[in-house]
LOTOR-388766 format. One record per atom (N, C-alpha, C): x, y, z; residue in one letter. Coordinates in steps of 0.001 Angstrom, whole numbers, plus 524288, in hexadecimal, padded with zeros to 5 digits. Layout:
# LOTOR-388766
XYZA...
END
This chain:
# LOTOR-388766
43CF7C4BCB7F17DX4422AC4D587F318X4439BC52727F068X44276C56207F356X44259C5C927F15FX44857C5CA97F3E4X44A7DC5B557F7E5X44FEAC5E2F7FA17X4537BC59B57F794X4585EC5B677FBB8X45CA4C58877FB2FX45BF8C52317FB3DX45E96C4FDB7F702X45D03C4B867F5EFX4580FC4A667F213X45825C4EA27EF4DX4548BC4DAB7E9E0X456F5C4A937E641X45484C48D27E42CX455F6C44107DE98X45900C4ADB7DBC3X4592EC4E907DAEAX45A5EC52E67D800X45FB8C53B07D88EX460FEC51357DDADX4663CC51F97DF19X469B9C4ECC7DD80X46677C49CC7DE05X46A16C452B7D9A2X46AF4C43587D362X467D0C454D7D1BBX46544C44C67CB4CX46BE6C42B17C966X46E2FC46F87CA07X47161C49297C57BX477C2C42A37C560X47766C43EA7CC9BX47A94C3E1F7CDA5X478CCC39D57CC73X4736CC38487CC84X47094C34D97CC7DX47221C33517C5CCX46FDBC357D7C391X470C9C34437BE09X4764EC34B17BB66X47B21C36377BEF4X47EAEC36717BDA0X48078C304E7BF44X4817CC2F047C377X47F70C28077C533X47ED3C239D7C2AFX47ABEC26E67BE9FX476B7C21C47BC7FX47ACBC22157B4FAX47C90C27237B670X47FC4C266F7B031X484CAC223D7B04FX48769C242C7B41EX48BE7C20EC7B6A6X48A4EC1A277B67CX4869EC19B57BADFX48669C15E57BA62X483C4C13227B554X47EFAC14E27B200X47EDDC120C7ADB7X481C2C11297A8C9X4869CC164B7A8A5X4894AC16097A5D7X48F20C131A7A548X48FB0C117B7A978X49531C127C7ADA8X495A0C0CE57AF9BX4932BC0E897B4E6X49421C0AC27B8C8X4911EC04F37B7AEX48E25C02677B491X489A7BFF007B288X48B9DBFC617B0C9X48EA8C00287ABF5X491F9BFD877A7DBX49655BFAA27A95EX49969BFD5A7AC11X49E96BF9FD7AF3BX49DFDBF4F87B2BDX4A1ECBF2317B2F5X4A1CEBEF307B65AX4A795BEEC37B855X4A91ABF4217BACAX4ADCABF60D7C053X4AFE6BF0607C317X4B3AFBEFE07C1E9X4B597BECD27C5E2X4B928BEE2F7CB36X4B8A9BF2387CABDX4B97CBF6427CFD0X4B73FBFA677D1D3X4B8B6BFC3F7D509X4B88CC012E7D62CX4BA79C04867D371X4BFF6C03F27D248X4C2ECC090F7CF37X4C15CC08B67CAF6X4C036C02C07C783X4BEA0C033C7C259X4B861C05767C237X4B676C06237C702X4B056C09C47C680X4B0EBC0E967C597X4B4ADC10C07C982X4B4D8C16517C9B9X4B95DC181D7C602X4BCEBC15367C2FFX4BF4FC15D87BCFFX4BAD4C168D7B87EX4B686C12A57B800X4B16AC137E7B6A7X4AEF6C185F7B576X4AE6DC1A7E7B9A5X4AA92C1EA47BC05X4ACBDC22D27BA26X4B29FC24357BB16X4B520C27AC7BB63X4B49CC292F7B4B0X4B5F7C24607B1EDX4B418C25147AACFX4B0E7C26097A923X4ACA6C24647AC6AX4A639C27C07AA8DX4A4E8C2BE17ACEAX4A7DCC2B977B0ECX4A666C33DF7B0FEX4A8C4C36EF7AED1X4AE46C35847ABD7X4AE9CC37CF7A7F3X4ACADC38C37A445X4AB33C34D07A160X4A972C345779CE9X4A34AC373779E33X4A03BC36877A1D8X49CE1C38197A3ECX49C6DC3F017A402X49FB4C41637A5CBX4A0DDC46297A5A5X4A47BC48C57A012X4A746C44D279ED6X4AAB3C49BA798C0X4A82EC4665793F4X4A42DC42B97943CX4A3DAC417F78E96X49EA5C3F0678D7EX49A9AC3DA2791EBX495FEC3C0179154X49148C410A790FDX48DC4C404678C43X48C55C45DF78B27X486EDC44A878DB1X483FAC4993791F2X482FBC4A237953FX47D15C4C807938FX47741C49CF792D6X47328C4CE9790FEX47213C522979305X47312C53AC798BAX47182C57A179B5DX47568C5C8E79902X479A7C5B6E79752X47DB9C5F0A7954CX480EFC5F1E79178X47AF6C5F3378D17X47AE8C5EA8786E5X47E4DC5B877860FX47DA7C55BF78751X482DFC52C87857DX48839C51EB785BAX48989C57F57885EX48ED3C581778918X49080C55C278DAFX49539C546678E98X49626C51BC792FAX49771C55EA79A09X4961FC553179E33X4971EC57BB7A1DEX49D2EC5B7B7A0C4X4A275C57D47A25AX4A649C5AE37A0B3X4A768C5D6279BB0X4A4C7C5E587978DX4A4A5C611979195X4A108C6604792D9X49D45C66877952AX499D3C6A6479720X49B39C6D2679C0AX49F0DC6A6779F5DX4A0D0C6DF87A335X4A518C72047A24AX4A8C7C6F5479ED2X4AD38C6FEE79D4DX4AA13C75A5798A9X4A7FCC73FC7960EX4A591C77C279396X4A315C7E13794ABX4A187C7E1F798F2X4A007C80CF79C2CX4A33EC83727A0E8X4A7F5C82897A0BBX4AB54C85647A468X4AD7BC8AE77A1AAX4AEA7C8D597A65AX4AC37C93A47A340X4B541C91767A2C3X4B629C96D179E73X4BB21C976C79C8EX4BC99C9AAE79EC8X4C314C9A877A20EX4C49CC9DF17A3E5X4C91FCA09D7A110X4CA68CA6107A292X4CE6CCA88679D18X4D320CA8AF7A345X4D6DACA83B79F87X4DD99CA9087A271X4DC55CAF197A2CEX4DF02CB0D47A6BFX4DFB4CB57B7A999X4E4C2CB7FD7A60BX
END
């Protein structure tokens, strides 16, 4: 599978998935719907501003983005 629909295209979701759910979704036992996606909604936080990330020296996604936004000066 050289074209569209390479495993290359999914990697990144794929293993994003498998964090969620082994971290996340396994652990719980939701007795709803809303209490799933109340759930979810807390680990992608925590997921994005505070879980430190091997691919990006540890730091977390939002600490490295936030980091990296260029500074703009008042006119």
């Amino acid at each position: 599978m050289d074209g569209r629909g390479a495993w290359r295209d999914t990697i990144f979701v794929e293993r994003l998935w498998r964090s969620v759910k082994d971290e996340e979704v396994y652990l719980r036992a939701y007795e709803s719907v809303s209490a799933a996606r109340a759930g979810l909604a807390r680990y992608f936080q925590f997921y994005n501003g505070r879980r430190p990330h091997s691919a990006l020296a540890g730091q977390p996604p939002d600490q490295l983005y936030l980091n990296n936004q260029p500074h703009t000066q008042a006119a």
